[in-house]
C-alpha positions, 0 to 999 in steps of 0.5 A: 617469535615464531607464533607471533608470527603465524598470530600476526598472519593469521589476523592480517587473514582474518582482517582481509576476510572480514573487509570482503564481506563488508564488501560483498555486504555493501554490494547487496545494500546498493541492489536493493531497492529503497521505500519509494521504489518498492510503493511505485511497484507495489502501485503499479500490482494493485493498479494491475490487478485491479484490487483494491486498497483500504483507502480505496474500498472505504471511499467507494463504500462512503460514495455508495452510501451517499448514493443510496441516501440520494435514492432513499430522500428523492424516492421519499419525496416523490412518493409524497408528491403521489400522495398529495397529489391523489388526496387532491384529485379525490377531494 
């Protein structure tokens, strides 16, 4: 009778235990931070620091191309425009 006794104590201890580090467990699940939290810190660094994202370094590389081929056909036509213009004056 005596050892359930220390048995039933023993249990009754280790149940106690386990229901402090549950417990302690959902204390530290409340503290951290969900996704959104963490996407508004992460933006906020980036923002910062100035860095860049991927996102943002490839629309920055599509506006840059798109800006040379401007150049590129506006250089082209005036560089026609040149030349019709002295084919025209020598003849």
């Amino acid at each position: 009778m005596r050892e359930l006794e220390v048995k039933i104590k023993e249990i009754e201890m280790k149940i106690e235990e386990l229901q402090l580090q549950q417990e302690t467990i959902k204390e530290t699940i409340e503290e951290h931070m969900d996704e959104s939290e963490v996407r508004v810190i992460v933006d906020q660094l980036l923002s910062e620091k100035e860095l860049m994202t991927r996102a943002d370094l490839e629309q920055k590389t599509s506006e840059t191309q798109l800006q040379l081929i401007k150049w590129a056909v506006g250089t082209a036509i005036s560089t026609g425009a040149v030349l019709f213009g002295l084919i025209r004056f020598f003849i």
